[in-house]
C-alpha positions in Angstrom: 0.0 0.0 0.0 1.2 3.7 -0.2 1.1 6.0 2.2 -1.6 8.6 1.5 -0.5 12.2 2.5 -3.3 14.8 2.8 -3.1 18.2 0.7 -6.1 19.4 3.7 -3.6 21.7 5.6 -6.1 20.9 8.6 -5.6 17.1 8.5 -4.6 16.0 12.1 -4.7 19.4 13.4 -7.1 20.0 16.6 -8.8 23.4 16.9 -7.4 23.8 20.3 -3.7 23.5 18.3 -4.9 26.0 15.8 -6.3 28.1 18.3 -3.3 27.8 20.7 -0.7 29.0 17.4 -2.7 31.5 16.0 -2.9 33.3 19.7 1.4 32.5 19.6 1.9 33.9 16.4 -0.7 36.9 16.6 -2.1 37.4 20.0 -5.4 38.1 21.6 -5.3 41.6 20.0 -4.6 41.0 16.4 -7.1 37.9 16.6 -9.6 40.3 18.0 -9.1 42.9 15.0 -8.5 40.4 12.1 -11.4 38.0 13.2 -14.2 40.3 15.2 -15.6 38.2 17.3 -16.4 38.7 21.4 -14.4 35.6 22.9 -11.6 37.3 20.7 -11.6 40.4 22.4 -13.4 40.5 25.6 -11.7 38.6 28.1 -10.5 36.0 25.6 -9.1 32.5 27.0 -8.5 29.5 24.7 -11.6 27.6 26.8 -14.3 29.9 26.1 -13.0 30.5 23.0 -13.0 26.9 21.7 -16.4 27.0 23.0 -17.8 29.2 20.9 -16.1 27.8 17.9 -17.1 24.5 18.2 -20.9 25.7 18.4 -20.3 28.7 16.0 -19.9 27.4 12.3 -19.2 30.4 11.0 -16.6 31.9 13.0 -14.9 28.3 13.0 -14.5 28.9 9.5 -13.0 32.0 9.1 -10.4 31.0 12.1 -9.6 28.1 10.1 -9.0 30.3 7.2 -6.8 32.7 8.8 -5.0 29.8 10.3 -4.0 27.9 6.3 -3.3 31.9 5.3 -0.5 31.9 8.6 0.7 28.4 7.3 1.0 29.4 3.6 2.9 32.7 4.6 5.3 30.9 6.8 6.0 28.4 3.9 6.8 31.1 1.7 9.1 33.2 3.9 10.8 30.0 4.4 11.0 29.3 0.5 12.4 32.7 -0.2 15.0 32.8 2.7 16.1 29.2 0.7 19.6 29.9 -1.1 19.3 30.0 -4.7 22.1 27.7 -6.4 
């Protein structure tokens, strides 16, 4: 058999791992004003904001889409800092 790789950039990712490096790489703040949402930016904490993702489709969504835009910019500042032969 042969191994099957994922191209879903979410594959074996849990939201409280996305959650927990999108608040490393950005912080409450920047969350808050990139994604407006309350558990953002009042009093935010990675329980109560699970919480509301996991019962929010919406606002699941678009923290799951900010999360594959982090991943695809960090892939591409790593590409370019690559020497060129």
């Amino acid at each position: 058999m042969s191994d099957h790789l994922s191209k879903d950039p979410l594959h074996g990712i849990t939201l409280e791992q996305l959650l927990t490096q999108l608040v490393e790489h950005y912080g409450w703040e920047e969350l808050g004003y990139r994604i407006q949402i309350n558990c953002f930016t009042s009093d935010p904490s990675i329980k109560s904001s699970l919480k509301f993702l996991r019962r929010t489709p919406w606002a699941r969504a678009k923290v799951e889409a900010l999360y594959i835009h982090m991943i695809d910019n960090a892939a591409l500042q790593a590409k370019s800092k690559e020497p060129r032969p």
